[in-house]
C-alpha positions, 0 to 999 in steps of 0.5 A: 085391734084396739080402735076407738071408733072416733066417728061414734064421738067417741063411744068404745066401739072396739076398744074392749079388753085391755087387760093387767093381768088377774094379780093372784097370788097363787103361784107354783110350788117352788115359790109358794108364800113360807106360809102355806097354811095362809095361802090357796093350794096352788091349781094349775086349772087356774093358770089354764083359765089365764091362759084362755083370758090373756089369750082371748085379748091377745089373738083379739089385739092382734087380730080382731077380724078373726076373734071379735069377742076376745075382749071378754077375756078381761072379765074373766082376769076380774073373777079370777082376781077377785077370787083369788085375792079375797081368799088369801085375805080370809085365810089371813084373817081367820088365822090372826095373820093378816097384816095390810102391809104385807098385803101391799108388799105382797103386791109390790112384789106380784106387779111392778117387776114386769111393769116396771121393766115394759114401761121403762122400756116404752119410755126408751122407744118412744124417745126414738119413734114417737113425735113430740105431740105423742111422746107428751101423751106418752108421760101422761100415761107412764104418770097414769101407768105409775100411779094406777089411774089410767082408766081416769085418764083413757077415760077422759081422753075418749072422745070426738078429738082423741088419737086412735086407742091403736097408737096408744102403748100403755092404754092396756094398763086400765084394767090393772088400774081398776084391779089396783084401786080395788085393792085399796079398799077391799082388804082393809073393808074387809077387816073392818067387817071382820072385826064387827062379825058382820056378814061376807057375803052379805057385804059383797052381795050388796057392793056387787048389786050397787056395782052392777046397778051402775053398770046398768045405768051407766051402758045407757047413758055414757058407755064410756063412764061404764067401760073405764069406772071402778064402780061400773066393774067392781061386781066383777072382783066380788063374784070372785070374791064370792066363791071364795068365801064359799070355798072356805066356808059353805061349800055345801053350795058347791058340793055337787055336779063339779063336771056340769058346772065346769061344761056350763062355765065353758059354754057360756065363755063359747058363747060369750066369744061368739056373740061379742063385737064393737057393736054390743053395748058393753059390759052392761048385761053382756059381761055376765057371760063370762062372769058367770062362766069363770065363776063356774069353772073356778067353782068345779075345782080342780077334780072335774073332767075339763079343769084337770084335763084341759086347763091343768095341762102343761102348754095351759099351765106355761100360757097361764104363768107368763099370762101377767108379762104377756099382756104386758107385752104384746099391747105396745109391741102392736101399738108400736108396729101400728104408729111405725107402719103408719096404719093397722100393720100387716099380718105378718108384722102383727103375728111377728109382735105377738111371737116377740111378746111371748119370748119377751114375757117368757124371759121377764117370768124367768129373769125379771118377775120369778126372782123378784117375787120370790126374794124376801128382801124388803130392800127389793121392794123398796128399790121398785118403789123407787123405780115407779116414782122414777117412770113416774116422775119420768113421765110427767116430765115428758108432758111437762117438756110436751115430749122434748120436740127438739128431738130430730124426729119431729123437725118432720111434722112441722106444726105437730112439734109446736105448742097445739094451737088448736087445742087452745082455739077449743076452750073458752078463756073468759074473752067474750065475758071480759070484751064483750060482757057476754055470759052465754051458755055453758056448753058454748066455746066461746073467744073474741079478741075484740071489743068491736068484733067484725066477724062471727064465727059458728059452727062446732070444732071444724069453725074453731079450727078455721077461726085458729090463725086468729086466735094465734093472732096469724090473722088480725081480724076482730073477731069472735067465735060461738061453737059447740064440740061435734054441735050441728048449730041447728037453732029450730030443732031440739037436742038430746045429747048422746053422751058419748063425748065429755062435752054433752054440748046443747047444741040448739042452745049454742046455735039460738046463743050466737044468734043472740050474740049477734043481735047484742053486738052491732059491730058484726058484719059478717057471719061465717058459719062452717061444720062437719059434713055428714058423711055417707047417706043422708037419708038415714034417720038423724037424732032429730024429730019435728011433731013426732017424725024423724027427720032424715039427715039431709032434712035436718041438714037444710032445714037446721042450717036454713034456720040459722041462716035466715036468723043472720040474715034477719039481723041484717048480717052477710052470712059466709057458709063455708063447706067442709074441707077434704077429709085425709084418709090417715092422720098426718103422722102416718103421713111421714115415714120415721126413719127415712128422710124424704120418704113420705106415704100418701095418705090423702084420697083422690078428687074423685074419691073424695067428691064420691064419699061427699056427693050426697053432702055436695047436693044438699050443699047446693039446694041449701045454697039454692033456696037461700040465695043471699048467703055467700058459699065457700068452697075449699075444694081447689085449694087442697085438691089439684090434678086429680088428688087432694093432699095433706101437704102443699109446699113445707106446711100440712094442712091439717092436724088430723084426719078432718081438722086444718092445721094453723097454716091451712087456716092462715090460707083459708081465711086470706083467700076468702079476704082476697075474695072480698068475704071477710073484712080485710086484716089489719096488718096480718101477721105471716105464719113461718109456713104458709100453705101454698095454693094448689095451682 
């Protein structure tokens, strides 16, 4: 459910679908707006039509192996707001009504009840369940939540080192933030255009174009940017939008073949669920299926076969009225299950968190959201602003405090509940410009901490977490770092960035830089480089080409690495290759059971299964070592991995900070066994870190 597929560096592979709700203002009769004659007549085809869109998400969250297309229900949310939205602006509009503060309390009203009521609420649990590290995010995102930028900042988190999207409670709030910034700017566009006679649909014809343009554009560049922008999703709301200008004024285009249009909206949502998984490149052309399916099944109105028979019926109707609160819900009471129970909770508990989210929103609508909505007290919205400036305000003060690690809960993640070395080993600080009067390429990570380096350090993130002990002076060894993120440092073959990562690093560049920095700098004796390693078959094609051929993997592999070996070792430098540690096969916080002390959960593989996923990768491994006998090759292997199985953990410390990455004190132990071993120059004075690995004996 919910899973960024972090080994595609980022790409939104299942994260597709997290939905804040169609925000129409068409309600049941006993709360309908005093001002029919400005406001739709109520449809409950409508509410069915929610129904199908929440439920879609909802059943796709819980349980994706069975609904792999149910992401698609987020597109229809956007028709029906589009739809909705701009049909009670044209009426308002056309009857002199129209009052953009209305609009916005209008607004208020409609969505910070149950927002309000679910965010507050996350906030209270995550003081309880969530470790400092994730509680920090937390307020970034009751920030993002209360100000309606989420998607900016999902946006900008997706990437190689980001947390699963499964542990992120408000990460469903994007979608609403995209239906809030549209918002902004449509109704006050739309009177502009109004008061100039200018065209609707012509207005919404070319904005719904340059939308789907980009939209376009942006699925073949960065998936990403496509998935979370605005301007990537708007021609969404504008197909709503269309069909209510039609409604009101041509309906002459939509006058005939009700029943048609309505079994043709459902077919293309049919095969729209059937054909969506994690591997289609989405939206892009794809969410046209269920744009035009919603957009037909709202065109045939509420006198065709299917709309009055199906969508209006009652259990349709009541899925349809709670569908606001229910997405609300359900996403954190999953997310929640999931970072307690360590992994993808069992069947079971997920159906159990789907059950309590219906309850939950069936008595926000009645208590929460119902009385809320209908009271025409303008101090009732006065006092929601005040509350969303609080979780706001909350939230910010969450990150600012980086989750309050004083809380008890996190004495059980040692290194997690400290300042995140490792998130600062990963940025330039203007070092090696200021020590070294290097100005290198912009991509590179560049850090020194001496004028004098001894020892180079290249490769991408894994090297910069190797290098951490030093740049958190654990370690006292002049040194400095060249790295690229996710960068195989291969100086003879040509990069093309994929643009899946917010660091579209060019990785031959980083590699030729380091070469260069160690031609420019005389003091460095040493080169240790160290990378991910390639998982699985190398023999598949890599993104690399030499005259016109695909290089396999493992060629790429060894003649990439054998190229930037040789370059060193041309200079006159001894060059270290250290081989990548063991992989865990869960982060360390799923390591930890929250509310059992002593109790811990195995999350590290056997040796045996972790000398099979990287056999391939050993082999080539030793032919590199083969044909560049020179370089001295370190291996970590025995110092994670003991009588059978490797560990997370060795003595009070983890070893890593996620899945892949060493922890401070994984790097401490590594860079001191291989100074005991003679491949780095000795420490000056090394300083002792408060929890040290111990060696696996």
């Amino acid at each position: 459910m919910l899973l960024i597929n972090k080994n595609d560096a980022g790409q939104p592979a299942n994260l597709k679908g997290r939905h804040g709700e169609a925000a129409g203002e068409v309600a049941p009769a006993a709360i309908q707006s005093p001002h029919p004659g400005l406001h739709p007549k109520y449809r409950p085809d409508i509410d069915g039509l929610r129904a199908i869109a929440v439920g879609s998400v909802v059943i796709f969250h819980a349980f994706p192996e069975w609904f792999a297309g149910g992401f698609i229900g987020v597109d229809i949310f956007f028709v029906i707001s589009g739809f909705l939205i701009s049909l009670i602006i044209f009426n308002n509009l056309e009857h002199g009504r129209f009052s953009i503060i209305d609009f916005y309390v209008r607004r208020v009203k409609r969505i910070f009840p149950a927002l309000m009521t679910v965010m507050t609420l996350c906030m209270a649990a995550g003081w309880v369940v969530l470790f400092a590290d994730e509680y920090k995010q937390l307020g970034k995102h009751l920030f993002g939540g209360s100000t309606f930028i989420s998607n900016f900042l999902f946006w900008r988190e997706s990437g190689y080192f980001d947390n699963s999207a499964e542990t992120k409670p408000l990460l469903h709030l994007w979608s609403l933030a995209i239906e809030e910034q549209f918002y902004l700017f449509w109704p006050l566009l739309l009177a502009f255009v109004w008061k100039r006679r200018w065209g609707f649909l012509g207005i919404m014809g070319v904005i719904a174009a340059l939308s789907f343009a980009v939209n376009i554009y942006l699925i073949g560049h960065d998936q990403t940017a496509a998935f979370y922008s605005p301007l990537a999703r708007f021609w969404e709301l504008m197909v709503g939008g269309a069909l209510g200008y039609i409604t009101l004024h041509r309906q002459d285009l939509n006058r005939h073949y009700k029943n048609l249009q309505a079994w043709l909206g459902v077919g293309l949502l049919v095969v729209g669920f059937a054909l969506m998984d994690g591997s289609r490149a989405f939206p892009g052309w794809w969410a046209l299926l269920p744009a035009i399916g919603a957009f037909l099944l709202l065109s045939a109105g509420p006198e065709a076969w299917f709309n009055r028979t199906v969508l209006a019926s009652k259990p349709m109707v009541w899925i349809g009225l709670i569908s606001y609160p229910l997405y609300l819900w359900h996403w954190p009471l999953l997310a929640f299950a999931t970072i307690i129970e360590g992994q993808t909770a069992p069947l079971a508990v997920r159906a159990a968190a789907l059950a309590g989210g219906v309850l939950l929103a069936w008595l926000t609508f009645l208590f929460i959201e119902r009385p809320l909505r209908g009271s025409g007290n303008m101090r009732v919205v006065l006092a929601l602003l005040a509350v969303n400036v609080a979780v706001g305000l909350g939230g910010m003060a969450i990150y600012k405090n980086d989750g309050y690690d004083q809380r008890a809960l996190n004495k059980k993640l040692d290194y997690l509940s400290q300042n995140d070395i490792f998130e600062g080993s990963r940025n330039s600080d203007g070092s090696c410009s200021r020590l070294n009067r290097l100005n290198g390429v912009d991509e590179e990570v560049c850090l020194s901490n001496s004028a004098a380096p001894q020892t180079l350090f290249v490769g991408d993130s894994h090297v910069m977490a190797l290098h951490s002990a030093i740049f958190s002076r654990q370690v006292n060894m002049p040194a400095i770092m060249v790295a690229g993120h996710a960068c195989r440092v291969y100086p003879n073959l040509p990069y093309q960035a994929t643009h899946l990562l917010r660091w579209s690093n060019n990785c031959t560049a980083i590699a030729n830089e380091a070469i260069s920095v160690a031609g420019k700098l005389p003091s460095i004796s040493t080169v240790v480089i160290s990378g991910a390693y390639p998982r699985d078959n190398l023999d598949r094609p890599s993104e690399y080409a030499v005259d016109g051929r695909t290089l396999s993997a493992r060629e790429a592999f060894l003649s990439g690495y054998g190229a930037l070996i040789d370059s060193f070792a041309k200079a006159g430098k001894r060059v270290v290759f250290v081989t990548d540690v063991p992989y865990l096969k869960l982060d360390p916080h799923s390591c930890v059971n929250r509310f059992e002390d002593g109790v811990s959960r195995e999350c590290a593989f056997t040796q045996a299964e972790h000398r099979s996923i990287r056999k391939d990768y050993d082999a080539a491994v030793a032919e590199l070592q083969r044909r560049h006998p020179a370089a001295a090759f370190f291996n970590p292997e025995s110092l994670f991995c003991r009588d059978g199985m490797c560990r997370a953990k060795q003595g009070d410390a983890y070893l890593y900070n996620d899945t892949q990455h060493v922890s401070l004190a994984a790097s401490t132990y590594l860079l001191g066994t291989m100074q005991q071993q003679g491949l780095l120059p000795a420490a000056q004075a090394p300083a002792r870190p408060q929890q040290q690995a111990q060696p696996a004996q």
